[in-house]
Backbone as a printed PyTorch tensor [residue, N CA C, xyz], in Angstrom:
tensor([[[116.6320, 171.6100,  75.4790],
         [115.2510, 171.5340,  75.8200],
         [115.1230, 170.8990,  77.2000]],

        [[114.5590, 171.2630,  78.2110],
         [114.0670, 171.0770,  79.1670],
         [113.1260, 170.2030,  79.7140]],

        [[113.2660, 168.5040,  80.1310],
         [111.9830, 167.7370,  79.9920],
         [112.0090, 167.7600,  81.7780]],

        [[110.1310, 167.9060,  81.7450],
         [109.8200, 168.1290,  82.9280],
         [109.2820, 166.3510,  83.4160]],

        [[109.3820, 166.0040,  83.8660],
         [108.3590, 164.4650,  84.6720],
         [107.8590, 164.7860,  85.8250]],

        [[106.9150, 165.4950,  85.9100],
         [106.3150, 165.9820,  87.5470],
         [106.0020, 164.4330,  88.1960]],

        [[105.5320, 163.8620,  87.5500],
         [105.3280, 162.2060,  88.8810],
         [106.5030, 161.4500,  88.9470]],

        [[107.3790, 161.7290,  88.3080],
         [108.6560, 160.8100,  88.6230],
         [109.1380, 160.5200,  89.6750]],

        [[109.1150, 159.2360,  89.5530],
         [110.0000, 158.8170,  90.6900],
         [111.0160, 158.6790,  91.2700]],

        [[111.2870, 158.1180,  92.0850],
         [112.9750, 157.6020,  93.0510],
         [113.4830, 156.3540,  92.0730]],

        [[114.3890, 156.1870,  91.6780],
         [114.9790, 155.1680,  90.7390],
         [115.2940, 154.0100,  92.0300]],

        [[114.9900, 152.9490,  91.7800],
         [115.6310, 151.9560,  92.9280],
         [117.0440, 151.8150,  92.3030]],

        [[117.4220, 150.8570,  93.8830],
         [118.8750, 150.8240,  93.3730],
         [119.1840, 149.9690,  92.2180]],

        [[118.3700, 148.7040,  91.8330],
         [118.7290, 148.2990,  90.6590],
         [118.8240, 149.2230,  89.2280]],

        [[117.4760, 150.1240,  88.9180],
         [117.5850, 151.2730,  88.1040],
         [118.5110, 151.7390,  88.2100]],

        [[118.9530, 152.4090,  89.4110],
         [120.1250, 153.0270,  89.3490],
         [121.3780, 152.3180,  88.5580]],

        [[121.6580, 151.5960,  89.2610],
         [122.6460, 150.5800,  88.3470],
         [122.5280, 150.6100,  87.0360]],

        [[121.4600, 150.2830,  86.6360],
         [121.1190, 149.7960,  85.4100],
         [121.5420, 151.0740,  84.6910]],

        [[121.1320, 152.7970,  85.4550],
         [121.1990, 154.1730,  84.3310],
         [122.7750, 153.9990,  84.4640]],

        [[123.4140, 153.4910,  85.5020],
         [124.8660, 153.7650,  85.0980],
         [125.4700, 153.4860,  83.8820]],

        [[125.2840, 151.8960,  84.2000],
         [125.8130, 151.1690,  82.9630],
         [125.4110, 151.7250,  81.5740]],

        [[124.3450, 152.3920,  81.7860],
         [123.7500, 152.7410,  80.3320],
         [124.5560, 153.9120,  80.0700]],

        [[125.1010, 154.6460,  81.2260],
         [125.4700, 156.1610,  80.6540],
         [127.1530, 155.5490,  80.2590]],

        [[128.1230, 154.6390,  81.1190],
         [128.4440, 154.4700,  80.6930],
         [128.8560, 153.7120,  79.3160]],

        [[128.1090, 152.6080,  78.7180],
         [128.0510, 152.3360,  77.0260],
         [127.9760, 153.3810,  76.4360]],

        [[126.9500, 154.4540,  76.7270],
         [126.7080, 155.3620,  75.9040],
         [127.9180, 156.0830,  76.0380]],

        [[128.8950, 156.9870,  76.9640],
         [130.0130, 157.4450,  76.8290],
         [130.9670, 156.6890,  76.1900]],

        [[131.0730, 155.7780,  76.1830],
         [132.4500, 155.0100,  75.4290],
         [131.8760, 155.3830,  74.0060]],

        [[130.4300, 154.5180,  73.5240],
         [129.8660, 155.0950,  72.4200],
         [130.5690, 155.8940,  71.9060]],

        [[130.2750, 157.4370,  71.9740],
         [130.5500, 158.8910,  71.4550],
         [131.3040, 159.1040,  71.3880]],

        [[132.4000, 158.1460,  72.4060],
         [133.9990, 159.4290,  72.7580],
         [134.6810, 159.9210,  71.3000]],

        [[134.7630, 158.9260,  70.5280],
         [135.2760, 159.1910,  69.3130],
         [134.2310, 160.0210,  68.1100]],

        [[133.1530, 160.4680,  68.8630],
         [132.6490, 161.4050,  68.1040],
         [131.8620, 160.8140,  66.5380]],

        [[131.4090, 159.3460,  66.7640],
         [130.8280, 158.7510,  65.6630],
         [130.4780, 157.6940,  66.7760]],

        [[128.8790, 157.3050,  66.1970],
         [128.0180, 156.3530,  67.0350],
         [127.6030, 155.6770,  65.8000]],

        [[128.3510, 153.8140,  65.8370],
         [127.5860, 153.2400,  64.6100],
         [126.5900, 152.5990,  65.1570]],

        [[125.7910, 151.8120,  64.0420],
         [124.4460, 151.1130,  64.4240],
         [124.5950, 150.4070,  65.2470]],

        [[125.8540, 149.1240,  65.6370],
         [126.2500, 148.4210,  66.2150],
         [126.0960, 148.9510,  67.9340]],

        [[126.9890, 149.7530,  68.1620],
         [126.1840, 150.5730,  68.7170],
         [125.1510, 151.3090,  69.4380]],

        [[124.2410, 151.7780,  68.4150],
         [122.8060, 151.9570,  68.6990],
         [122.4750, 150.3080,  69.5360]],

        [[122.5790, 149.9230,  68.2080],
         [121.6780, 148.7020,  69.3010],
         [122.2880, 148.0860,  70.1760]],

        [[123.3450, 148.2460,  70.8450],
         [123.8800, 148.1460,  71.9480],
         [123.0820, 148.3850,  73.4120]],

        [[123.2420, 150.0260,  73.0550],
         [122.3310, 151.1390,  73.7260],
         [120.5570, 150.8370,  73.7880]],

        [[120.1200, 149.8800,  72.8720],
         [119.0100, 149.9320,  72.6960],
         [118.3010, 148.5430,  73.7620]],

        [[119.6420, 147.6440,  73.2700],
         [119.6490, 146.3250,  74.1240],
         [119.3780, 146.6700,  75.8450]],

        [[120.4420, 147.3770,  75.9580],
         [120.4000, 147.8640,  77.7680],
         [119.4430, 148.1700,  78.8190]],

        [[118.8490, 149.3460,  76.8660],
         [118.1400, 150.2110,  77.5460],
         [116.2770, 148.9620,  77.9910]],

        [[116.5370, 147.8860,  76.8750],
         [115.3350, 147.3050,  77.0080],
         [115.3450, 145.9980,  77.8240]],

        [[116.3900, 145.8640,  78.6470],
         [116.8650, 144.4810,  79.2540],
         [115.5600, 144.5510,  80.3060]],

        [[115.3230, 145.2930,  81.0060],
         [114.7840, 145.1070,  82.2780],
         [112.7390, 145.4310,  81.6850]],

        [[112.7360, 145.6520,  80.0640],
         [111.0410, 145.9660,  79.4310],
         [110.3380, 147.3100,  80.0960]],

        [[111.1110, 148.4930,  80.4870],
         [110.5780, 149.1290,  80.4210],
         [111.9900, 150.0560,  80.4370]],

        [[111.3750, 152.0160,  80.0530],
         [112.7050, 152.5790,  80.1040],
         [111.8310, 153.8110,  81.0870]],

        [[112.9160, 154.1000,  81.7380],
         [112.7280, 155.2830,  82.3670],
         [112.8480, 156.7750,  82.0370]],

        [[112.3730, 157.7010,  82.6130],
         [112.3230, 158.3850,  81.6420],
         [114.0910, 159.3330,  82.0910]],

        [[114.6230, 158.8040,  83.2690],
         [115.7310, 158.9700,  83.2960],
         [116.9590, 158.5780,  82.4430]],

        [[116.3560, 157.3610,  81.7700],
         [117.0080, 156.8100,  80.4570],
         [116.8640, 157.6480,  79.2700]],

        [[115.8800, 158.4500,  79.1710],
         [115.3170, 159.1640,  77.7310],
         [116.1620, 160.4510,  78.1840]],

        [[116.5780, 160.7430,  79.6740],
         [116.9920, 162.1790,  79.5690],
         [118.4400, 161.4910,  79.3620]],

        [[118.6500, 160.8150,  79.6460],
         [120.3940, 160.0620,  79.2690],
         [120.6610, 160.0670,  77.8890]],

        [[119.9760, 159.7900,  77.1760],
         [120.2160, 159.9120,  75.5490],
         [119.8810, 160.7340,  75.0710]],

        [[118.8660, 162.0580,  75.5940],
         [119.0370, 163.1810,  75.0520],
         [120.3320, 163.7970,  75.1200]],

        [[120.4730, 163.6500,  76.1840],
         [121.8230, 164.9510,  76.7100],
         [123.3220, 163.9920,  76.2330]],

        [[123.3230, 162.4040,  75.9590],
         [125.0110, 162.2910,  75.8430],
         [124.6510, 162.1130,  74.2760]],

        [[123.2150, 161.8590,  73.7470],
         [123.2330, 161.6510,  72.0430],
         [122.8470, 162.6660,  71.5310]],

        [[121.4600, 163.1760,  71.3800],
         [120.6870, 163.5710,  70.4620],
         [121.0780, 165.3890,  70.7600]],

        [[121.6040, 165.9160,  71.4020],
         [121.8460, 166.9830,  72.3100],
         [123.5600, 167.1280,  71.1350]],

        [[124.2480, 166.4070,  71.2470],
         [125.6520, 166.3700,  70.5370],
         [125.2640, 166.3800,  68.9780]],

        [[124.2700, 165.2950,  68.6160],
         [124.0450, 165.2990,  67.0220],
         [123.7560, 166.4750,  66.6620]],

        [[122.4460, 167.0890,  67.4530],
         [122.2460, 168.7120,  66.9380],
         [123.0310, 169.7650,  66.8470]],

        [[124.2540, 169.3430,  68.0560],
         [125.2350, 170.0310,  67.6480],
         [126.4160, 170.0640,  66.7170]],

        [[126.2890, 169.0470,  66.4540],
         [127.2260, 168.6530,  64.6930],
         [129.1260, 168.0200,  65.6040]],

        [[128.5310, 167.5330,  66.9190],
         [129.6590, 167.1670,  67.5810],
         [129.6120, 165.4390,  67.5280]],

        [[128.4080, 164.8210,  67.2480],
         [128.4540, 163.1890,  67.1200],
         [127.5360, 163.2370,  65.7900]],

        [[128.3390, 162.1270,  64.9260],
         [127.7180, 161.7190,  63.4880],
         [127.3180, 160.0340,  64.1320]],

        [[125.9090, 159.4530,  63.1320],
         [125.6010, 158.0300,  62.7810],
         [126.0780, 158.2770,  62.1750]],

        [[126.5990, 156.7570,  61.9670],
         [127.4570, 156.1070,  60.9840],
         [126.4550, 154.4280,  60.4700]],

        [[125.8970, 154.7250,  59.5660],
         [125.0650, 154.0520,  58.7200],
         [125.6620, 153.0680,  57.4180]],

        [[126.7250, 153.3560,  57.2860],
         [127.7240, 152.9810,  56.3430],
         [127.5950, 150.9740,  56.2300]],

        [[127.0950, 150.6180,  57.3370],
         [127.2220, 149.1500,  57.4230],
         [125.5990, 148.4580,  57.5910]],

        [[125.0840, 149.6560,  57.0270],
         [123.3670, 149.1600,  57.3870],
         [123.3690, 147.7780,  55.9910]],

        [[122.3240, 147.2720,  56.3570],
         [122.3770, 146.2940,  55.6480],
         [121.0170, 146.7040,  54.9660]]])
């Protein structure tokens, strides 16, 4: 799916930084093809350090998460939910 942001902006360089680090957690995440909660909220922590997310962040977790789950290539792993 295709997300459009017609007003989007220029990421400063801190953003920038910040989408790196995020893409990388999120790649280590997946590599093994199972994302546990631990995890998630890893990804969730990062993504909320700076109180707001970009929507360059939302296309980051479409395409390295939610993009793989639909494809039956990354499982949650819920097994330790409390």
């Amino acid at each position: 799916m295709e997300i459009s942001h017609p007003n989007m902006k220029a990421l400063s360089p801190e953003e920038q930084q910040n989408l790196n680090r995020l893409k990388s957690i999120i790649e280590k995440s997946v590599a093994d093809g199972v994302l546990t909660t631990h995890e998630l909220e890893q990804i969730a922590t990062v993504m909320g350090e700076n109180h707001h997310i970009t929507p360059q962040e939302l296309q980051l977790v479409h395409t390295l998460i939610r993009e793989k789950i639909n494809r039956g290539e990354l499982v949650v792993d819920r097994s330790f939910d409390l």
